[in-house]
NUZATI-137219 format. One record per residue (C-alpha): x, y, z. Coordinates in nm, 2 decimals. Each point is the difference from the previous one (the first is absolute). Example, Ala and Ser with C-alpha at 12.3 -4.5 7.8 and 13.67 -1.06 7.14 Angstrom:
2
X / Y / Z
1.23 / -0.45 / 0.78;
0.14 / 0.34 / -0.07;
//
This chain:
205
X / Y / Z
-2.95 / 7.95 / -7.83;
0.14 / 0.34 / -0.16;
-0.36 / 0.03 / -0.12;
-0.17 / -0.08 / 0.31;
0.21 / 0.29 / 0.19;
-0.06 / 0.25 / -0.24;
-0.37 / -0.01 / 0.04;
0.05 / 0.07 / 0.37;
-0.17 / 0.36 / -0.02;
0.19 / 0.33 / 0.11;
-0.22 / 0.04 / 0.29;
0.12 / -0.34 / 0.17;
0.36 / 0.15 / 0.00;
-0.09 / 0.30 / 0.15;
-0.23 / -0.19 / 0.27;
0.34 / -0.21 / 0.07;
0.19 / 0.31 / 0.03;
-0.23 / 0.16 / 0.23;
-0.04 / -0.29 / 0.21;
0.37 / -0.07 / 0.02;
0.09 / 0.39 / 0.06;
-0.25 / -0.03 / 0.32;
0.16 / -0.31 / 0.13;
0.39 / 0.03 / -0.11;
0.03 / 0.38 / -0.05;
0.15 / 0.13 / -0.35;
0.27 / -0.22 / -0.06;
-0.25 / -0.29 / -0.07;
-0.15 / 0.20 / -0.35;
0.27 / -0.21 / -0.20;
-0.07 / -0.20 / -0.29;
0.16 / -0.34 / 0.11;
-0.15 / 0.06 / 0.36;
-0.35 / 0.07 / -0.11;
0.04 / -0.28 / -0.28;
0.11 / -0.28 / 0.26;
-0.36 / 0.09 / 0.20;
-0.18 / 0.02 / -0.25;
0.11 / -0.41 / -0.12;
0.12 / 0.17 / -0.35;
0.29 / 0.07 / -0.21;
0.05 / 0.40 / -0.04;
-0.01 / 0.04 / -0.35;
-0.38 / 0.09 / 0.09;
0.14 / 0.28 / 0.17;
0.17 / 0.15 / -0.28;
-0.28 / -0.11 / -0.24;
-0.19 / 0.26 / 0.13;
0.29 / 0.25 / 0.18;
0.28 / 0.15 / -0.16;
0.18 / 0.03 / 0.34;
-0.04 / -0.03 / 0.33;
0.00 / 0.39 / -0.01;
-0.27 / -0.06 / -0.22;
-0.19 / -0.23 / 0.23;
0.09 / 0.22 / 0.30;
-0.21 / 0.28 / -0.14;
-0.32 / -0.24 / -0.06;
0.01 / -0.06 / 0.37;
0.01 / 0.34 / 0.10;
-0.32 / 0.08 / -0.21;
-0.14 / -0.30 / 0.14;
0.08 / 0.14 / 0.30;
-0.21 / 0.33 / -0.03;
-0.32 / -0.15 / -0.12;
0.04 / -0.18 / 0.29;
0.11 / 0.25 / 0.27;
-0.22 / 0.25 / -0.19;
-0.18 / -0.01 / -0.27;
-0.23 / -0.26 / 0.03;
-0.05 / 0.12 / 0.35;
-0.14 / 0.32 / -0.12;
-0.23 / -0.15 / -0.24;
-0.15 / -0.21 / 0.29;
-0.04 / 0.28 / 0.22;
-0.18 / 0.20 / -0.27;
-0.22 / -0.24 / -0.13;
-0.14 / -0.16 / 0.38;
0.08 / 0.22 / 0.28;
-0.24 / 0.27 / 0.15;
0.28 / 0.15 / 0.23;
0.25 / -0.03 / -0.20;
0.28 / 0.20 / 0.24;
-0.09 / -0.28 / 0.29;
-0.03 / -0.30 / -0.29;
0.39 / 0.05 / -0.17;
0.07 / 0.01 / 0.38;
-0.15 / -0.32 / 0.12;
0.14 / -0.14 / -0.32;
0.34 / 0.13 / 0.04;
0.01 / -0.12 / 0.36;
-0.11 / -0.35 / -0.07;
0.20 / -0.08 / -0.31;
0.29 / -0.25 / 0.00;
0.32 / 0.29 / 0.02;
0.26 / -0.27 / -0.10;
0.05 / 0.07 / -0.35;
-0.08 / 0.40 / 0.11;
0.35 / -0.05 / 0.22;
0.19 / -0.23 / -0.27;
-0.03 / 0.27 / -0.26;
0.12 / 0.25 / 0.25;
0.27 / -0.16 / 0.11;
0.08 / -0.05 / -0.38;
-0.03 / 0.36 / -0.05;
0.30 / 0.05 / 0.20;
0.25 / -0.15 / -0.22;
-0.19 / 0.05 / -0.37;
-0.03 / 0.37 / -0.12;
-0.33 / -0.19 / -0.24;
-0.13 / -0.16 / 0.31;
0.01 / 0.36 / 0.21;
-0.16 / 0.16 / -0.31;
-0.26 / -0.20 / -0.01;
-0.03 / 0.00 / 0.38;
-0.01 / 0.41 / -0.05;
-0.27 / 0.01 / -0.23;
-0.22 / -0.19 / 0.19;
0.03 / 0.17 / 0.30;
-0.05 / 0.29 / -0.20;
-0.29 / -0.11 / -0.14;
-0.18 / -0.16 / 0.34;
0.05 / 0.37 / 0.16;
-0.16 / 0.11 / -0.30;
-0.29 / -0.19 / 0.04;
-0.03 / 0.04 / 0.40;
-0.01 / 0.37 / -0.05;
-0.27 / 0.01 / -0.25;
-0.18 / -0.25 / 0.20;
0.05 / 0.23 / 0.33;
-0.09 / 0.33 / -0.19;
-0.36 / -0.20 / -0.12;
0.00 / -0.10 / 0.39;
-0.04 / 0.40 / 0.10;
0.39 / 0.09 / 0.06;
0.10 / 0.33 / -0.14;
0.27 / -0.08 / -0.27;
0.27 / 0.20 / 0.20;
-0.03 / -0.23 / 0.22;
-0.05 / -0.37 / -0.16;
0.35 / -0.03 / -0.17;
0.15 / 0.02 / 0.33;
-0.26 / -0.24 / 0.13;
0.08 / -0.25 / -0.29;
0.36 / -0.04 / 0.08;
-0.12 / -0.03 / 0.33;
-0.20 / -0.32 / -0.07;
0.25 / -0.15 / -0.24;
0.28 / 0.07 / 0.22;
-0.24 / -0.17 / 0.29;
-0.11 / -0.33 / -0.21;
0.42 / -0.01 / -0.13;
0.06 / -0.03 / 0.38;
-0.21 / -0.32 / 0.02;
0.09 / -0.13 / -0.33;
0.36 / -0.04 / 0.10;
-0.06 / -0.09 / 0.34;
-0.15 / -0.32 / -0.10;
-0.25 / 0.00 / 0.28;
-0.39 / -0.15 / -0.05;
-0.31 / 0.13 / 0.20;
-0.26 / -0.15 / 0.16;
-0.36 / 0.10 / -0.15;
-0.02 / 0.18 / 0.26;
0.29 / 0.21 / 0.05;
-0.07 / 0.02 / -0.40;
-0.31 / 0.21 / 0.05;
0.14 / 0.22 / 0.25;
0.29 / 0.10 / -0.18;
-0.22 / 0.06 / -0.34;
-0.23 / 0.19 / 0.21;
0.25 / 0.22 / 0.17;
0.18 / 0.01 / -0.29;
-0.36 / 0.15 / -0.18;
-0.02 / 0.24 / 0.26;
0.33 / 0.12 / 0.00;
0.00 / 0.07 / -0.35;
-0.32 / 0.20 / -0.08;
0.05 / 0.20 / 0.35;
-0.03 / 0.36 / -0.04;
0.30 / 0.24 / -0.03;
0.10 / 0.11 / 0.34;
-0.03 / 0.37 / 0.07;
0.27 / 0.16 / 0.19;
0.03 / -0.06 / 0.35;
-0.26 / -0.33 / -0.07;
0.09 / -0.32 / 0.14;
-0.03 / -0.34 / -0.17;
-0.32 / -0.21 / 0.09;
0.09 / -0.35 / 0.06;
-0.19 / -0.23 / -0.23;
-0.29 / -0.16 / 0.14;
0.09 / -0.37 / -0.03;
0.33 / 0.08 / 0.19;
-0.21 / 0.20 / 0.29;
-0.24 / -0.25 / 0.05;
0.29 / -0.26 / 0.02;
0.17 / 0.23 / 0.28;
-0.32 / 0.10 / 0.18;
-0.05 / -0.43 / 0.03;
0.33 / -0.06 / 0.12;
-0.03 / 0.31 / 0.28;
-0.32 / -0.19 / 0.11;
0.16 / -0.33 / 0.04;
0.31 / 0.14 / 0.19;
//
């Protein structure tokens, strides 16, 4: 039986953990815990983890090829717009394990770290995507944390949208974010999507 648990691979563990962290929160990524779902004794566990510190850290990485990494490398490799493409992909993802790790972050100074970093890293990315889009570079770092800060807001709010709604927040959200720096005394346009929306409810009243 020892045998048969030790050739359960690495990645299973983490998957668990994952899994479990979305469902039960942080207190679930315990050997014994993880061990009883998984039908197994947890000597696999330390077979390939020196700790549960140890195991904690493989779940964060998982965590940002996940939340990031592999997410870049799809919008590189397929997407013509790729501004409007993270943000229909960002806006249609499953947030659960997004909202797990965050609320993780809270009590672990590894789990905030790693939480950092990837922020870090996606505003990155949205400003070099923004300044290829035609925004001045003065201006897109602001405009980054704008749009992180704006897809953190539905991440933790848990909420789904319709296809619909879907394509009218990506396209305001588009709009919004390759607008033109305002001159002084220059008011704000409202995006196009949300006009149109107005203009049809003024009709119906």
């Amino acid at each position: 039986m020892e045998m048969a648990d030790n050739r359960l691979r690495p990645a299973a563990w983490v998957d668990a953990g994952l899994k479990a962290l979305a469902k039960s929160g942080f207190s679930a990524l315990k050997a014994d815990t993880l061990a009883n779902r998984l039908g197994i004794s947890r000597g696999s566990f330390y077979w390939h983890f020196a700790d549960v510190p140890a195991f904690h850290a493989a779940i964060l990485r998982r965590w940002r090829e996940i939340a990031l990494e592999n997410i870049i490398d799809e919008i590189e490799a397929a997407a013509d717009d790729r501004l409007e493409a993270l943000a229909s992909r960002a806006f249609s993802r499953d947030t659960g394990i997004e909202r797990a790790v965050r609320a993780w972050a809270t009590a672990d100074g590894r789990a905030r770290a790693a939480v950092e970093a990837v922020d870090a890293e996606r505003i990155r990315y949205l400003r070099k995507l923004l300044i290829d889009a035609g925004v001045p570079p003065n201006v897109a770092g602001t405009r980054a944390c704008l749009i992180n800060w704006c897809y953190l807001g539905f991440a933790l709010s848990s909420n789904k949208l319709d296809q619909h709604v879907l394509r009218q927040v990506i396209g305001d959200l588009s709009q919004l974010a390759r607008a033109k720096p305002l001159r002084d005394g220059e008011q704000v346009r409202e995006p196009e999507t949300a006009a149109r929306t107005r203009r049809r409810k003024t009709r119906r009243a």
